[in-house]
C-alpha positions as CSV (number, residue, x, y, z in Angstrom):
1,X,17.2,40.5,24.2
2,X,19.9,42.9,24.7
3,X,22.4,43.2,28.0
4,X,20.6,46.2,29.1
5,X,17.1,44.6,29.3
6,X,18.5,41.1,30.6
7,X,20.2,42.3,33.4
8,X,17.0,43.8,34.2
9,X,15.7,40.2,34.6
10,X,19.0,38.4,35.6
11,X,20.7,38.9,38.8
12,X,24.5,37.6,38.9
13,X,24.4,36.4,42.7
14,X,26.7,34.4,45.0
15,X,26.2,31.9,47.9
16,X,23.4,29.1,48.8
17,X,20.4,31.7,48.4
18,X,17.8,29.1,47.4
19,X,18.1,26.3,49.6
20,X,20.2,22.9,49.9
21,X,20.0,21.8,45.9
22,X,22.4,24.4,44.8
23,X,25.7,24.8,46.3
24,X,26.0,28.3,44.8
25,X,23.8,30.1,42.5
26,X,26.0,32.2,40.1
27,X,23.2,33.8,37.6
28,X,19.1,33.8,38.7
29,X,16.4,34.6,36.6
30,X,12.8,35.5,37.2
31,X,10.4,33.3,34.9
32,X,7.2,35.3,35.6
33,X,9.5,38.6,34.3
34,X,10.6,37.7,31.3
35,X,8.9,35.7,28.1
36,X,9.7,32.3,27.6
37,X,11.8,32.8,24.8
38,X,14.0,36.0,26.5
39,X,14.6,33.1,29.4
40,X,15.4,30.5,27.2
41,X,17.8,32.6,25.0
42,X,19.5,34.2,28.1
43,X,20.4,30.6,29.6
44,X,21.8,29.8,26.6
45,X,24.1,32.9,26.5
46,X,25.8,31.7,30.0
47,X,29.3,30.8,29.1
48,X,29.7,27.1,29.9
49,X,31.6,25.6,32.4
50,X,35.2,24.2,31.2
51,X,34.7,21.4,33.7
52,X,32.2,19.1,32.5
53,X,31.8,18.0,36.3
54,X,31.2,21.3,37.5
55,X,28.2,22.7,36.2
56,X,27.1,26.8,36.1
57,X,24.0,27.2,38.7
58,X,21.3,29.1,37.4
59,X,18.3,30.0,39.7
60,X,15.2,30.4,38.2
61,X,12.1,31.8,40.2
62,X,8.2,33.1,39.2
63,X,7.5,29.5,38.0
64,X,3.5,29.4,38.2
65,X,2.0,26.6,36.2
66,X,3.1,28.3,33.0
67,X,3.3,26.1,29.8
68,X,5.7,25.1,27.4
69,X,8.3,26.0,29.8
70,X,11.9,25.9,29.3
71,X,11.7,23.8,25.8
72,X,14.4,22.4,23.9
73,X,17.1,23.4,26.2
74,X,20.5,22.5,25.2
75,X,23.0,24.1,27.4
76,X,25.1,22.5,29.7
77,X,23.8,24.1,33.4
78,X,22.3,23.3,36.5
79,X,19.4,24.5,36.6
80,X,17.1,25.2,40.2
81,X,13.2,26.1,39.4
82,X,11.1,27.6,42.4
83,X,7.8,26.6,41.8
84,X,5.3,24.6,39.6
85,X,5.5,24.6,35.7
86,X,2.3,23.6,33.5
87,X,2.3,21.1,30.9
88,X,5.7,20.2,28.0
89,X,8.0,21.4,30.2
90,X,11.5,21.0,29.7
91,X,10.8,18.9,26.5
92,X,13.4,18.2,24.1
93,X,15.6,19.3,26.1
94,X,19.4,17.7,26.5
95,X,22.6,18.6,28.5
96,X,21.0,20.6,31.2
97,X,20.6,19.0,35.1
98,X,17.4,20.4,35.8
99,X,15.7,19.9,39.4
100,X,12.3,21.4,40.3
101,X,10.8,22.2,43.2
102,X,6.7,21.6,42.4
103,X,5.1,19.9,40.3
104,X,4.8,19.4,36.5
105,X,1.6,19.3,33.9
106,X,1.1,16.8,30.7
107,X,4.3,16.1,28.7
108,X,7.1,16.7,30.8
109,X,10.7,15.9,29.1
110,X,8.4,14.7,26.0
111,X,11.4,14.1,23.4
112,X,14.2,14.6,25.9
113,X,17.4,13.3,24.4
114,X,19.8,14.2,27.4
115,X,20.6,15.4,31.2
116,X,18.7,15.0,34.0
117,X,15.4,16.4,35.1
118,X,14.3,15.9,38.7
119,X,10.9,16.9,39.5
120,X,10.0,17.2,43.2
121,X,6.1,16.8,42.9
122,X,3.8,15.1,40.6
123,X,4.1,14.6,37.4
124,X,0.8,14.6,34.2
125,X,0.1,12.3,31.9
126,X,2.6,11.8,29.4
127,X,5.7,11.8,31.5
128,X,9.1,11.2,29.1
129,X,6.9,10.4,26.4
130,X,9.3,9.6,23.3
131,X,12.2,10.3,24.7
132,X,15.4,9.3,23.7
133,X,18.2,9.8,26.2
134,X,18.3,11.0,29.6
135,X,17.1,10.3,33.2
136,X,13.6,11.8,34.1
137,X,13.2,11.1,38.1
138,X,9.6,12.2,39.0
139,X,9.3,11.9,42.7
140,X,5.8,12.4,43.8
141,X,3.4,10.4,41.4
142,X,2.5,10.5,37.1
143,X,-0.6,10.1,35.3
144,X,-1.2,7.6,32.4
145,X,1.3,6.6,29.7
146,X,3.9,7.7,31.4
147,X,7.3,6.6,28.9
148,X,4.9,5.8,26.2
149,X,6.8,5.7,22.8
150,X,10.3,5.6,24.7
151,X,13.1,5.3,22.4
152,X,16.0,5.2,25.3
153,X,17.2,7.3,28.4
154,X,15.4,6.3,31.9
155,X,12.6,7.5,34.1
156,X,12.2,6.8,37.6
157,X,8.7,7.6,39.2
158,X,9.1,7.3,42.8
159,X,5.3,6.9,43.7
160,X,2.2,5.5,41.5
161,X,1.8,5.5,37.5
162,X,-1.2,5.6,36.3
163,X,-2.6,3.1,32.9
164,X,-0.3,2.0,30.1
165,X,3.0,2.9,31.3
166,X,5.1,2.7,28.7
167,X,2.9,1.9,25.8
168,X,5.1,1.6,22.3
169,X,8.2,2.1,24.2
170,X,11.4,0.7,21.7
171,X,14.2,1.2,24.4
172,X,15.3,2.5,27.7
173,X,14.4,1.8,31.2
174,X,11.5,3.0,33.6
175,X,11.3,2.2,37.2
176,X,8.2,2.3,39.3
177,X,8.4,3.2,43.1
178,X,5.1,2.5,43.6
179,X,2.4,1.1,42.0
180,X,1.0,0.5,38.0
181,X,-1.9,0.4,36.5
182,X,-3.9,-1.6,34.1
183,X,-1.9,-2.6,30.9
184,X,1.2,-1.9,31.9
185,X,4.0,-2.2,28.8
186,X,1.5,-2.4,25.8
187,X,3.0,-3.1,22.7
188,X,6.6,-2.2,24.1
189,X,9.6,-3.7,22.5
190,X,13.2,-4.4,23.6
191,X,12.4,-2.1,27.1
192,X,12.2,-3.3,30.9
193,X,9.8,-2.2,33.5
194,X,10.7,-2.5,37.0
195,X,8.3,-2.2,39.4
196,X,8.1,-2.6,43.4
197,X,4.5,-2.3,44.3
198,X,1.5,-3.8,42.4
199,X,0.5,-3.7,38.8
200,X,-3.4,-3.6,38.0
201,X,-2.8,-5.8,34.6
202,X,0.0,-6.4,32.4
203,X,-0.6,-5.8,28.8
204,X,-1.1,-8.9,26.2
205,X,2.9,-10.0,25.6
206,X,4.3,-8.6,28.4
207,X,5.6,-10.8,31.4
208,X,7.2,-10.3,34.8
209,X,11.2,-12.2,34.8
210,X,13.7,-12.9,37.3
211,X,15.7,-10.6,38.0
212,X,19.2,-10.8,35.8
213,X,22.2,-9.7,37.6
214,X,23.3,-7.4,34.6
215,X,19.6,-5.8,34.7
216,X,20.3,-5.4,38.7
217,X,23.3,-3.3,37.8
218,X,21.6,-1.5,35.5
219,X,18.6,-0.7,38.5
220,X,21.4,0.1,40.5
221,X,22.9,2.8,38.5
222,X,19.8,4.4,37.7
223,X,18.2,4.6,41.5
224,X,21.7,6.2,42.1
225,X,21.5,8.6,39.0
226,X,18.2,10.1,40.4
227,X,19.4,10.8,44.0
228,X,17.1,7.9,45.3
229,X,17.8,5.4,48.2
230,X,16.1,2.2,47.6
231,X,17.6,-2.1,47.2
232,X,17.3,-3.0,43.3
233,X,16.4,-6.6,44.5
234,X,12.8,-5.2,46.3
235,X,11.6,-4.9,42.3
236,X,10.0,-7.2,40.1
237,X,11.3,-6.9,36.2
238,X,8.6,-6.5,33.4
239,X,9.6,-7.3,29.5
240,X,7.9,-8.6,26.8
241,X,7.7,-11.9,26.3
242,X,9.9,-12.1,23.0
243,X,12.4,-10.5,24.7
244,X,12.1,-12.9,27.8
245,X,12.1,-16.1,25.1
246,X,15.3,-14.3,23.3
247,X,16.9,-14.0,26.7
248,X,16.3,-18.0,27.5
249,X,17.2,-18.8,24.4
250,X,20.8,-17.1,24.2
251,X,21.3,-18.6,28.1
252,X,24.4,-16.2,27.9
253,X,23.6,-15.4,31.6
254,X,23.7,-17.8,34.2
255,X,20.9,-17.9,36.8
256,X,21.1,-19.0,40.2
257,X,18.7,-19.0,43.0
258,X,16.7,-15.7,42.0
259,X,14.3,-15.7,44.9
């Protein structure tokens, strides 16, 4: 896309034009405009921010449910979407701090290996599926086999998750606000689910654990990474039972009165 045709699309702007997430939008962009790709390309072509803690704001508006949205970002920006995006948005993305203002489809920050994505709606089925780095904060609800295949990173789902949560997860984190369903951490490995509501069954080999002061920490860090307000001690920790036999075994932790 040439300069011509993107400024068409891009407006370089100043001030708080699109509410309280963005301290100042410098560059917007009009998804429902442009294709997928142009959009994609012309983030890219934003000149990065010499401070690392001081990220570019970009603006993006005319989300409507479209697909495949905003894949395989890496670009270091702050990213503000108006709107609802359909299903694999955002995945395989890294760098970007990307917070939505609707919901998401199936698949959202499938294969994600970096940044943040905070989605202020529900979330599909699928939810961080194989990701690898990253924090993925869904705070409305997410379907079925949500972190399923997880190799690291965190998600936090502030509301319900539907069936197998985390199913063939190797690594990371996920934190349930709300409530699980049935066979929760199927065939997961070296990963821990904390939960604070209910859980309709636990898969075969999984077990709930006290609650470790380093995994506490840990909770702690994450709940504060996603922008949400909560006590790490009001969840109950889920990890397989290997893990929970390795843990006793090495007794490198010592446990005092955990309820």
């Amino acid at each position: 896309m040439s300069s011509s045709e993107s400024s068409k699309s891009a407006t370089k702007i100043s001030g708080s034009s699109l509410g309280d997430l963005l301290a100042s939008v410098q560059h917007q962009f009009a998804m429902d405009k442009m294709s997928l790709a142009e959009l994609r390309e012309a983030i890219h072509e934003i000149p990065a921010s010499a401070d690392d803690q001081d990220l570019v704001n970009v603006a993006i508006t005319g989300a409507n449910g479209q697909h495949n949205a905003l894949m395989r970002l890496d670009h270091p920006v702050r990213l503000q979407v108006e709107g609802s995006l359909g299903d694999y948005a955002f995945a395989f993305s890294s760098q970007a701090d990307v917070r939505t203002t609707g919901g998401v489809g199936h698949g959202v920050a499938e294969g994600m290996i970096g940044g943040t994505i905070r989605v202020r709606g529900d979330a599909g089925d699928g939810a961080g599926a194989a990701m690898s780095g990253g924090t993925l904060a869904v705070y409305g609800n997410a379907g079925h086999r949500c972190g399923g295949a997880m190799r690291g990173g965190g998600i936090f789902v502030r509301g319900d998750v539907g069936d197998e949560c985390g199913i063939g997860a190797l690594g990371g984190m996920l934190v349930i606000g709300g409530n699980a369903g049935h066979n929760l951490g199927d065939a997961m490995n070296n990963v821990t689910v904390f939960v604070r509501g209910k859980y309709k069954s636990l898969a075969p080999g999984v077990t709930e654990a006290p609650l470790r002061k380093r995994e506490t920490l840990r909770l702690g860090l994450l709940l504060i990474n996603a922008s949400i307000r909560g006590d790490s001690k009001d969840f109950r920790r889920i990890v397989p039972e290997a893990m929970l036999a390795a843990e006793m075994a090495g007794r490198g932790e010592v446990n005092p009165h955990w309820r």
